[in-house]
C-alpha positions as CSV (number, residue, x, y, z in Angstrom):
1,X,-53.7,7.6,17.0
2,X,-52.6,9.2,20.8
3,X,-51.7,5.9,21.5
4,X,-49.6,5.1,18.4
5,X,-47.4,8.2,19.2
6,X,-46.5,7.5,22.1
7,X,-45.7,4.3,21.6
8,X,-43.4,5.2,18.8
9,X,-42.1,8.5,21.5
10,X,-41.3,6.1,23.8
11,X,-39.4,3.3,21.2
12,X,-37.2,6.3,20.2
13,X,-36.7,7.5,23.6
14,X,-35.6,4.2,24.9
15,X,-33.3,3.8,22.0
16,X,-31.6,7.0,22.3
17,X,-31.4,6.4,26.4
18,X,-30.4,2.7,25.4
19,X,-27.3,4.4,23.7
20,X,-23.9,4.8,25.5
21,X,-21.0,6.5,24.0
22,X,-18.3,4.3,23.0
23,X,-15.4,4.3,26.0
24,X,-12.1,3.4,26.3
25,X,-12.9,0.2,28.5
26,X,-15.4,-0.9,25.5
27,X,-12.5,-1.0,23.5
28,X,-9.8,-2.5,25.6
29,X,-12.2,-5.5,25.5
30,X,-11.4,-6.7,22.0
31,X,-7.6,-5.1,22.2
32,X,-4.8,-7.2,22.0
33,X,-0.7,-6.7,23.2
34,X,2.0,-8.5,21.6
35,X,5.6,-8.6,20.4
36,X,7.7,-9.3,17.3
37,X,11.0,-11.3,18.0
38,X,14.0,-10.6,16.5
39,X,13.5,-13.6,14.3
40,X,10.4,-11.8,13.3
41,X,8.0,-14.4,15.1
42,X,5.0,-13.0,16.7
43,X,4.4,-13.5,20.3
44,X,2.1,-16.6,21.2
45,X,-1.0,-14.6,22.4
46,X,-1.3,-12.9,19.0
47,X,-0.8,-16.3,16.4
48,X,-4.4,-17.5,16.3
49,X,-5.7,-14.5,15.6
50,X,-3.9,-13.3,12.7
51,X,-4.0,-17.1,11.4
52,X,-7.6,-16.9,12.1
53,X,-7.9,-13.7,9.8
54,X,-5.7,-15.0,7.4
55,X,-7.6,-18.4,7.4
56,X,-11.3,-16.5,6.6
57,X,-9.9,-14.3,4.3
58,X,-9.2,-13.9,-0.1
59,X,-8.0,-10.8,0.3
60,X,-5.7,-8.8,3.4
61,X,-5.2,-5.2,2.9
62,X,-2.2,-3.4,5.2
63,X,-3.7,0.6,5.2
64,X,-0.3,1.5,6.2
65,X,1.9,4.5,7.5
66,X,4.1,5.2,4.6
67,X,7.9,5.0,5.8
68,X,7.0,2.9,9.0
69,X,10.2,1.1,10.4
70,X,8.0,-1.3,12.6
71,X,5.4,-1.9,10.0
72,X,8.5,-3.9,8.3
73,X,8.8,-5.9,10.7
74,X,5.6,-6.8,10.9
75,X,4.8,-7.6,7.5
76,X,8.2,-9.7,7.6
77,X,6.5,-11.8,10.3
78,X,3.0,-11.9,8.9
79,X,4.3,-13.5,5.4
80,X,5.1,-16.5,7.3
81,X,1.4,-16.5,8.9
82,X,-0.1,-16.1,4.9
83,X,2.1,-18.4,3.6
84,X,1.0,-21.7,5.8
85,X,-2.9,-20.3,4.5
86,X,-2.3,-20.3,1.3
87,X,-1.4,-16.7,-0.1
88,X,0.9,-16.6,-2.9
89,X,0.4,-13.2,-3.9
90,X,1.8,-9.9,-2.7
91,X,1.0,-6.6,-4.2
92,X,2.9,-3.4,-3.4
93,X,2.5,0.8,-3.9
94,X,5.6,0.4,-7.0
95,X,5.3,-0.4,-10.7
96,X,4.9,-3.6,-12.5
97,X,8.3,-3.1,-14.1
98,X,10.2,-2.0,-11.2
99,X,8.5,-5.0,-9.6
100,X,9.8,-7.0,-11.8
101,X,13.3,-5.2,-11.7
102,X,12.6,-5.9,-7.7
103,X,12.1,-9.9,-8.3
104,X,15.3,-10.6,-10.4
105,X,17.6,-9.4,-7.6
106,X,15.4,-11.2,-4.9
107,X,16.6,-14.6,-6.1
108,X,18.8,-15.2,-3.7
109,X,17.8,-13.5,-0.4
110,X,21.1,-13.2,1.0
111,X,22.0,-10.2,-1.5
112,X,18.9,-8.4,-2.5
113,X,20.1,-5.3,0.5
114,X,23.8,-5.2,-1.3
115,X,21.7,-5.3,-4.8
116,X,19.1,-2.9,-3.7
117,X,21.7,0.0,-2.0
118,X,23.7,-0.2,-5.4
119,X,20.6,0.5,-7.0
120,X,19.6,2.9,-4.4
121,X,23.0,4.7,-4.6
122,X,23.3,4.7,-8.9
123,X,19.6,6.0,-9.1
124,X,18.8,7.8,-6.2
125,X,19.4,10.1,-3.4
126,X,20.9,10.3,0.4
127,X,17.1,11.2,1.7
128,X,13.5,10.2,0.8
129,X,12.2,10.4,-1.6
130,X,14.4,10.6,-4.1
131,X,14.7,6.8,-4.5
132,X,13.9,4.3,-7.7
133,X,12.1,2.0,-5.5
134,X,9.4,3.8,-3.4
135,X,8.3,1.9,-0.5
136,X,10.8,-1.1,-0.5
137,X,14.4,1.8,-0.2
138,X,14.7,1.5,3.6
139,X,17.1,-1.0,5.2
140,X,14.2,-2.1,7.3
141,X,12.3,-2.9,4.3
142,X,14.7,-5.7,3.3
143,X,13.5,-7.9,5.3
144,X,10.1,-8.3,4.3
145,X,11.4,-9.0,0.5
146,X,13.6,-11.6,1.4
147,X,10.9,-13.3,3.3
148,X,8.6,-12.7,0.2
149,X,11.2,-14.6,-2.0
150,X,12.0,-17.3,0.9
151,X,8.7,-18.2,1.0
152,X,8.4,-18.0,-3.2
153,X,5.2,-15.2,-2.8
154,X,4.5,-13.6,-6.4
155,X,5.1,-10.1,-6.2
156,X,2.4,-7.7,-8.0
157,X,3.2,-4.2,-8.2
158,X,-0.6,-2.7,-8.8
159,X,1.5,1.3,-9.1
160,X,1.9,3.8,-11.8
161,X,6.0,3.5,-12.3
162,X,7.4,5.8,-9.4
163,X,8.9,9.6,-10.7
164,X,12.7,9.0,-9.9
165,X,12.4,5.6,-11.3
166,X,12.9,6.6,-14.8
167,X,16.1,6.9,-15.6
168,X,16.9,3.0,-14.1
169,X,14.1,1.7,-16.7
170,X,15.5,3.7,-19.5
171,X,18.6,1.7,-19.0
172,X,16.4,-1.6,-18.4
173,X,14.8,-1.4,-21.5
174,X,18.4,-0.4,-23.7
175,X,19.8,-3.8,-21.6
176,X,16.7,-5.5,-23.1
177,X,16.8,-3.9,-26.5
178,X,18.7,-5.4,-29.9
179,X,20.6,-2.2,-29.5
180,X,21.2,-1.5,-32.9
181,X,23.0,1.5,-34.2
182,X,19.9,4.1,-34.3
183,X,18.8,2.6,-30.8
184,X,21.9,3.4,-29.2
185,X,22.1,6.8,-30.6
186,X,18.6,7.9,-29.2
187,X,19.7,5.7,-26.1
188,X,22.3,8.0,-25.1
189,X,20.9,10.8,-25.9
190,X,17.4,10.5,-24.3
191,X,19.0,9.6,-21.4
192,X,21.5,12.6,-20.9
193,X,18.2,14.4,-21.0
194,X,16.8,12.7,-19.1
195,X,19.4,12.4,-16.2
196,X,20.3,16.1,-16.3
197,X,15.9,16.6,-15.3
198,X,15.6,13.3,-13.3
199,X,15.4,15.2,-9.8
200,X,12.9,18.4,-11.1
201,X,9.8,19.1,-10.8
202,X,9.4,21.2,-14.0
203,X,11.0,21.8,-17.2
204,X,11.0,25.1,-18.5
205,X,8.0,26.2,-16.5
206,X,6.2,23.2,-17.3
207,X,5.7,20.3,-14.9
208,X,8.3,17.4,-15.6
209,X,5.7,14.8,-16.1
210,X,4.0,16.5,-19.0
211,X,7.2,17.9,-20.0
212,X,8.5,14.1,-20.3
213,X,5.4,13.5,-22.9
214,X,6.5,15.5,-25.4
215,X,10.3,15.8,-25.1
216,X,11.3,14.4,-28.6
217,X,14.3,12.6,-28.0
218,X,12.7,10.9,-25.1
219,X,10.0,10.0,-27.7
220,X,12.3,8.9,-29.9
221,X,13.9,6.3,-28.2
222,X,10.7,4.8,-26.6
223,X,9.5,4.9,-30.6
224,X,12.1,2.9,-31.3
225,X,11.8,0.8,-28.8
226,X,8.8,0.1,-29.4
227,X,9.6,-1.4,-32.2
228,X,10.3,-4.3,-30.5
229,X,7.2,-6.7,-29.4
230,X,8.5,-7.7,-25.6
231,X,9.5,-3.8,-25.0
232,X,6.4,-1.8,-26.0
233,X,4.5,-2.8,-23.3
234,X,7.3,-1.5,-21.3
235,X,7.6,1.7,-23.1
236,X,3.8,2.4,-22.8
237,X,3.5,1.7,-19.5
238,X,6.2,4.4,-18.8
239,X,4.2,7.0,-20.7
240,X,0.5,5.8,-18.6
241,X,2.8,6.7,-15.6
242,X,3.7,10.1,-16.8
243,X,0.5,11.2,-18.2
244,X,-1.4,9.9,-14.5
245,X,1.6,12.2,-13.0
246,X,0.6,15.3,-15.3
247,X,-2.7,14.8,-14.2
248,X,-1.9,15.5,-10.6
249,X,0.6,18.2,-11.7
250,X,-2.3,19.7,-13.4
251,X,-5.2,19.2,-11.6
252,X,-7.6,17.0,-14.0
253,X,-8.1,13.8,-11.9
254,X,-4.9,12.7,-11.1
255,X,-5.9,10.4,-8.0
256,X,-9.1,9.1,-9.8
257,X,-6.8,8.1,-12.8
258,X,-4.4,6.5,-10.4
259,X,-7.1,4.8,-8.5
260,X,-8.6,3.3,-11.8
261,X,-5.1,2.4,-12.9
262,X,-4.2,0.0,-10.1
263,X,-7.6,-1.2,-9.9
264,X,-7.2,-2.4,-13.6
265,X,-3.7,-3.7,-12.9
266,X,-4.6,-5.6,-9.9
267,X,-7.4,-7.2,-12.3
268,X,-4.5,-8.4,-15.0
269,X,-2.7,-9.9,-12.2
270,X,-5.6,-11.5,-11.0
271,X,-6.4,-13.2,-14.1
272,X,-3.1,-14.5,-14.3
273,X,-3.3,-15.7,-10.9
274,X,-6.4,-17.8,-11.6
275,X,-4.8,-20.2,-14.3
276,X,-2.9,-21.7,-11.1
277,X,-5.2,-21.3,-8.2
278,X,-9.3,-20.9,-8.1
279,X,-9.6,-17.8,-6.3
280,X,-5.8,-16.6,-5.1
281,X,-5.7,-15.2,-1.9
282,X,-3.6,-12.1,-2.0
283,X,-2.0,-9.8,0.2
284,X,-2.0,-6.2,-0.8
285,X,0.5,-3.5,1.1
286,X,-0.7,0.3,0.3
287,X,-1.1,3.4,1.6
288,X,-3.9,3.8,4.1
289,X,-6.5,5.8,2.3
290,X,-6.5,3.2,-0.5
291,X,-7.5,-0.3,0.9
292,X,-11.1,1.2,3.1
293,X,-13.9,-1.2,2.4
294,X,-16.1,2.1,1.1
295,X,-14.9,5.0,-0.8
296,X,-11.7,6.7,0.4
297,X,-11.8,9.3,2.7
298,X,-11.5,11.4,-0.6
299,X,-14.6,9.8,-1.9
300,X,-13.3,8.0,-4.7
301,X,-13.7,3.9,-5.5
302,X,-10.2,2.9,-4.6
303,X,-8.5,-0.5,-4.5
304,X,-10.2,-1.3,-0.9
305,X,-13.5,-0.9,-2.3
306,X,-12.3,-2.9,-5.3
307,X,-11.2,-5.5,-3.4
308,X,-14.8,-5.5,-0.7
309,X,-16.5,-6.0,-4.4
310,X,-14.7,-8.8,-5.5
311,X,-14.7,-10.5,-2.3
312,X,-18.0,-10.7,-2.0
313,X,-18.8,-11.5,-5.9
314,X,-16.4,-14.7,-4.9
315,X,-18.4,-15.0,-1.3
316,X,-15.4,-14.8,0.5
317,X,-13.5,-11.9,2.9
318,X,-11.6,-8.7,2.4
319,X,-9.9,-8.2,5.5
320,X,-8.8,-4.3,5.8
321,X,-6.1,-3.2,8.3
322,X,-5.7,0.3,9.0
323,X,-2.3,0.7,10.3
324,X,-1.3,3.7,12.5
325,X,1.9,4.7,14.9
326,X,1.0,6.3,18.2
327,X,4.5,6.7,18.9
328,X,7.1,8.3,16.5
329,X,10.8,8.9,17.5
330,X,9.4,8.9,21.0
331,X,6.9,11.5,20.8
332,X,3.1,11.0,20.6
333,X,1.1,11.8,18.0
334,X,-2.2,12.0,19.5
335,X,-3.5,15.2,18.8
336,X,-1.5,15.7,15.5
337,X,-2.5,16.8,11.9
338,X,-3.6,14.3,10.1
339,X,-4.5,12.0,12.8
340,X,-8.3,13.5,14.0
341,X,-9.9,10.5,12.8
342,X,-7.8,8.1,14.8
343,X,-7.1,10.1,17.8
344,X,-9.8,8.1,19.8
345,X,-8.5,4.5,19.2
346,X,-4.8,5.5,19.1
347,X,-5.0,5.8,22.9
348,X,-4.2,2.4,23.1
349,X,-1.1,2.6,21.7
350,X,1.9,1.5,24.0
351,X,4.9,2.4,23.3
352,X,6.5,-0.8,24.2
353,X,3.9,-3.6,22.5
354,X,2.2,-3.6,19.0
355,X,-1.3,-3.1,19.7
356,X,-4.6,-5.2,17.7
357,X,-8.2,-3.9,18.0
358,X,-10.3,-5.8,16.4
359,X,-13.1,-3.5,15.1
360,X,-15.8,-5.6,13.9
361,X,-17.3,-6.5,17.4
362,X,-17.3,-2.7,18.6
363,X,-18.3,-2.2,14.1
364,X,-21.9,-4.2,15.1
365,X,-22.7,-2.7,18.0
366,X,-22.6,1.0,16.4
367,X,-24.7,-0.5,13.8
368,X,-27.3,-1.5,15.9
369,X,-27.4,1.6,17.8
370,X,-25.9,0.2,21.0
371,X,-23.0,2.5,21.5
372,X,-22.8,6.4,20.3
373,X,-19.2,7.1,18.8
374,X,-17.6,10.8,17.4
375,X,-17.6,11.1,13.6
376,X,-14.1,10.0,13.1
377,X,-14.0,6.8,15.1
378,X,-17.0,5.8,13.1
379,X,-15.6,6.4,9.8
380,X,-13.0,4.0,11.5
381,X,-15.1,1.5,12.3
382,X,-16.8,1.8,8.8
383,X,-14.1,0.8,7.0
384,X,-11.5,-1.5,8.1
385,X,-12.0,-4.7,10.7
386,X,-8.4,-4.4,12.6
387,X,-6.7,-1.6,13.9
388,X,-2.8,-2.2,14.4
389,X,-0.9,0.6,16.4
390,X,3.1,0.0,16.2
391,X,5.5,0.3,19.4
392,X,7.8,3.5,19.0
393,X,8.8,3.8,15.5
394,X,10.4,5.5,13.1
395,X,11.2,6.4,9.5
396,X,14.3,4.6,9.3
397,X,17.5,4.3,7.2
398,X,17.5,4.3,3.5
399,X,19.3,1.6,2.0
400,X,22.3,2.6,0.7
């Protein structure tokens, strides 16, 4: 029995002494500098690699950096990487309808930024983010549509409708309507309402989302509309958005309801997909706390999650991305709120180069207890396989 503990004493002690903590040279081992041209082609050093991810993988998930100027750029480049692998499909942090809204005026590529800053201009604001299109209203953003439609990708939009989109798809849905007499008087109506609260918060004390579920001649018109087979849908899916948006105003599950809501749309999609192709390979562009291969850093069963499930129900890959700027307007972020998780593996970052760590070498050794890492970094390496650090960036220039 003396013997056996000391044995086991002595396995633990080697194990722990067998440890090193994870250092900056470890990583620089499977790091990777490259460049974006102005034609948005990646540098040759970096090519095999992403066509190698892109190659072993269903499903690529960009964690991004909301607002990122460079991150444009890079998904511009890395359609062109997808396409020649066979991804089709391309879902984006906006609504089905505004997605759709976002298709018609991507059919010719030359005009979608005139189209889009007309929009932007009608519906909108002079600053973020009081746009109709979230995520898709910066000039830089442009780019990355009009390769989507050059290289004829599907767009999915997997989103709640966004809260200053409102008053564009109230006029959508009167352009698609019969307009009859009655229509047209709720029409106009609902939407001088509507206009004169578009930019608020809350309506007479009450928050503007669960305001917007009982206003009656709001109801009214999307009653009426109703009405109409190939615009209920439409109208409904206006009223989910608003009730998921009360829900946050509120505090009764908001970001659960959300989370369950584009799970379930990316599923409808999906389906829809799979009458063309066997198992679609799709590329989804969200915020970075929604695409981690576990929970979210918020513990709920988001879309990255989703998408780990389904990929390995199919026996293929989710690839996750997490996306991060070292660099913003110059200045570093190291050491800022919101980046203690990434602080570690954001030393990297140049300045002058996008940066790629791939994670899942450094992810198996911390798994078999061969390096020691802090809390954070290990949350990191837990849940997404790359780790993409822009050049300098920036917010950029709204389109309009």
């Amino acid at each position: 029995m003396k013997l056996y503990t000391f044995f086991t004493c002595l396995l633990i002690c080697t194990t722990i002494y067998a440890q090193k903590q994870l250092s900056l040279n470890d990583v620089q081992k499977h790091t990777h500098y490259f460049s974006i041209s102005e034609n948005y082609e990646f540098s040759e050093n970096i090519q095999e690699m992403l066509a190698q991810g892109a190659k072993e993988s269903q499903f690529i998930g960009i964690a991004e950096v909301h607002q990122s100027e460079q991150l444009s750029h890079f998904t511009a480049a890395f359609l062109r990487i997808l396409k020649s692998h066979e991804f089709n499909n391309f879902a984006l942090e906006i609504g089905d309808y505004a997605t759709s809204i976002l298709e018609n005026i991507s059919k010719k590529p030359a005009e979608i930024q005139h189209k889009l800053s007309i929009l932007n201009k009608k519906y909108g604001k002079s600053r973020f983010p009081y746009v109709p299109f979230i995520f898709v209203d910066k000039i830089a953003d442009v780019k990355f549509i009009q390769e989507a439609s050059k290289l004829d990708f599907n767009l999915w939009g997997i989103d709640r409708e966004y809260e200053f989109s409102y008053l564009l798809h109230f006029d959508k849905m009167y352009a698609l309507s019969t307009k009859t007499s009655e229509i047209t008087t709720a029409y106009q109506k609902a939407r001088k309402i509507l206009k004169k609260n578009a930019f608020k918060d809350k309506v007479s004390g009450e928050s503007k989302y669960c305001w917007l579920l009982n206003e009656p001649s709001i109801n009214d018109f999307l009653m009426l509309v109703s009405e109409e087979t190939t615009l209920r849908n439409y109208a409904n899916e206006l009223k989910n958005s608003w009730k998921i948006y009360c829900r946050f105003a509120t505090k009764k599950g908001g970001s659960t309801a959300r989370a369950t809501y584009m799970k379930r749309k990316f599923d409808s999609l999906y389906t829809v997909a799979t009458t063309q192709e066997k198992l679609p390979k799709v590329l989804v562009k969200l915020g970075g706390v929604h695409l981690t291969h576990g929970n979210s850093q918020y513990g709920r069963y988001d879309v990255g999650r989703h998408l780990h499930e389904k990929a390995k129900d199919n026996n293929t890959n989710f690839l996750a991305i997490r996306h991060v700027w070292r660099y913003k307007n110059g200045k570093d972020q190291i050491g800022k709120s919101g980046w203690k998780n990434t602080r570690f593996l954001m030393q990297l970052g140049k300045k002058d180069q996008w940066t790629l760590i791939d994670l899942r070498p450094l992810k198996k050794l911390v798994a078999t207890q061969q390096l020691q890492v802090d809390t954070g970094t290990a949350w990191e390496l837990k849940n997404y396989d790359w780790f993409l650090i822009s050049p300098n960036d920036s917010k950029g220039n709204i389109n309009r």
